[in-house]
C-alpha positions, 0 to 999 in steps of 0.5 A: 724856153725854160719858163720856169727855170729863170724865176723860180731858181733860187739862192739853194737850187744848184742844176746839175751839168746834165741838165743843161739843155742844148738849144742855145736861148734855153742853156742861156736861161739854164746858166742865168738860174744856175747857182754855181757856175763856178763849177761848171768852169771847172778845168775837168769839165768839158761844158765851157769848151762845149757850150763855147763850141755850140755858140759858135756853130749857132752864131756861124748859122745866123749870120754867115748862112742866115738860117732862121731858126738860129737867128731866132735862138741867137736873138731869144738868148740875148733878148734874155742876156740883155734882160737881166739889165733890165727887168724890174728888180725881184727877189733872187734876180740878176744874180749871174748878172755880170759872172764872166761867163755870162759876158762872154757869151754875150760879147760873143753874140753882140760881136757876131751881130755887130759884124753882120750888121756893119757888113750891111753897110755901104757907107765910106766915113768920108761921105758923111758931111763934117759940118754940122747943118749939113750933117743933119740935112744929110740925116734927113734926106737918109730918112727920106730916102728909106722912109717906111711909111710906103712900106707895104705893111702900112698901106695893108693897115691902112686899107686892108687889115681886118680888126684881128690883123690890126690887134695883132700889130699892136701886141707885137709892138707891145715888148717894145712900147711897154719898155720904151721910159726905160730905153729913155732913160738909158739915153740919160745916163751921163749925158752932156749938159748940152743935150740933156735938157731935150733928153729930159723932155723925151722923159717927161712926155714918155712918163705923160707928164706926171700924170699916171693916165698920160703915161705912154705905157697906161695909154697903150694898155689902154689900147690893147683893152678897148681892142678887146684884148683879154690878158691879166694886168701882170701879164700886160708886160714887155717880157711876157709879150716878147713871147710872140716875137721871132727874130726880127721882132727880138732884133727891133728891141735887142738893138735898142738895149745893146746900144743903151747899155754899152758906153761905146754905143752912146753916139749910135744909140744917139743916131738910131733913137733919132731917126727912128723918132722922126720917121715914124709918125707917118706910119702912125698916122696910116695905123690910126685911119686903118683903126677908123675904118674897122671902127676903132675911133675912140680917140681916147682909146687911141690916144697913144698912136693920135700923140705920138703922130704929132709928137714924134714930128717934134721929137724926131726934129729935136733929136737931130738939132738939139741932139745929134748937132751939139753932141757932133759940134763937141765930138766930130769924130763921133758922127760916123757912129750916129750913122752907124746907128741910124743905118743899123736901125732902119736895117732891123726896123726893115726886116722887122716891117717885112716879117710882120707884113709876111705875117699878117698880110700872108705868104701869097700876097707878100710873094706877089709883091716880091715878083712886083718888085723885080718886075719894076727893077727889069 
């Protein structure tokens, strides 16, 4: 990316249409830094029409022929869209946030995303129960049925990973954690009476309560310090450690904001914070016995991963019976969207879990597992 370009372009900086790079994520930074881009729609430019065009070729490679590379560049772009909603406020910042220009390029790429997305899914609205008991069982039994506490990634953090490989997860894990009270917050805006009490506790326990130490960010910084992480406190940051993720990575955390920023995506931002609340904790549970047996066992130091494999078990049960049931008991017809979410989801949190397990476990070994699998299916 254009490091630079985004955060020292100021108010007099105008870019020159020839300097628009090609890659997508870069010419997307190049136009959120642009300071007229009025000009750049100039009906005898041909940049709107090009920069269109490329976007669409890009978007066509992603999701129609799933070319890692473009996924990357499509996900990097909208990671920067979306953050432009979200960083911390500075000076000269957001300041091509809404330009339509802008919108359109990033309803280009959510359209895309989202079309592939419900593409995955398999689901009929009529299988999905309309009473409310049931349609939290039938949430249940989905996270049951796709739990990711077997996942391979898991066992291998828990038996075999090495200090290093463990360290690493964390710092993957970082853009998200680190950005999560706000994710929170967003689920806050404009909430039903009925809900919003149980939205507000999610709040409190994520902000420790009002205690600085307790915050769930404080406790992971604390984290990456007593694992030995060396990186300068304004370096400790969401965006800052986006830059280690690929794809996958960038989808886990893009799909949390582009349901929390887009009022159509309130009741699937519902369903995917609610099953991902109840299924992690097991997962959790296995990183923490990983951690005690390469000699990480300051509970303290741990103390994000030790409260959140208890109190997620909560969370994730309220989320469904004080949560997703009154909002279904009020809005029926919303119940599909809260599927929706869910499956959207844990479809990205499992492609996520499988790059992270290729990453750190290796090529070979996640080959291995591969073949295993075929063969249990032969």
């Amino acid at each position: 990316m254009l490091k630079s370009t985004l955060h020292q372009a100021g108010p007099s900086v105008v870019l020159p249409f020839a300097a628009a790079p090609r890659r997508l994520a870069d010419g997307v930074e190049w136009l959120l830094a642009h300071d007229d881009l009025e000009s750049l729609l100039d009906p005898g430019s041909r940049f709107f029409p090009d920069f269109m065009d490329r976007l669409g070729q890009t978007l066509e490679r992603a999701f129609g022929g799933q070319d890692r590379r473009a996924l990357f560049e499509v996900h990097q772009a909208l990671y920067l869209l979306s953050e432009d909603s979200m960083r911390p406020p500075r000076p000269g910042a957001g300041q091509n946030q809404f330009h339509p220009f802008i919108m359109r390029v990033r309803n280009e790429i959510e359209r895309a995303w989202e079309a592939f997305e419900f593409g995955r899914m398999t689901l009929a609205p009529e299988e999905i129960p309309s009473e409310e008991a049931v349609f939290v069982e039938f949430i249940r039994d989905m996270c049951g049925t796709n739990s990711f506490a077997g996942h391979p990634l898991f066992n291998f953090l828990e038996h075999e990973a090495d200090r290093g490989q463990i360290v690493d997860f964390f710092l993957h894990e970082a853009t998200l954690v680190l950005r999560f009270c706000d994710l929170i917050v967003l689920s806050l805006l404009g909430a039903d009476e009925e809900v919003r009490s149980e939205l507000a506790v999610n709040f409190w326990d994520e902000v420790g309560e009002g205690s600085y130490q307790n915050r769930h960010t404080e406790q992971f910084k604390r984290l990456l310090r007593y694992t030995g992480v060396e990186m300068p406190e304004e370096e400790l940051t969401s965006e800052h450690l986006s830059e280690r993720l690929d794809w996958p990575g960038l989808a886990g955390y893009n799909l949390y904001v582009y349901f929390g920023l887009h009022r159509r995506n309130y009741f699937r931002y519902v369903g995917g914070m609610g099953v991902a609340e109840y299924m992690d904790p097991p997962q959790y549970e296995k990183v923490l016995r990983g951690c005690q047996r390469v000699g990480l066992s300051d509970r303290k130091a741990l103390a994000y991963y030790a409260g959140h494999a208890e109190l997620d078990i909560e969370h994730g049960e309220a989320w469904f019976t004080k949560v997703m049931g009154p909002l279904i008991r009020k809005y029926p017809e919303t119940r599909h969207e809260m599927v929706q979410g869910a499956l959207m989801r844990i479809n990205t949190t499992a492609d996520y879990y499988d790059y992270l397990y290729h990453k750190l476990a290796g090529p070979s070994r996640t080959a291995a597992r591969k073949v295993g699998e075929r063969s249990a299916r032969g």
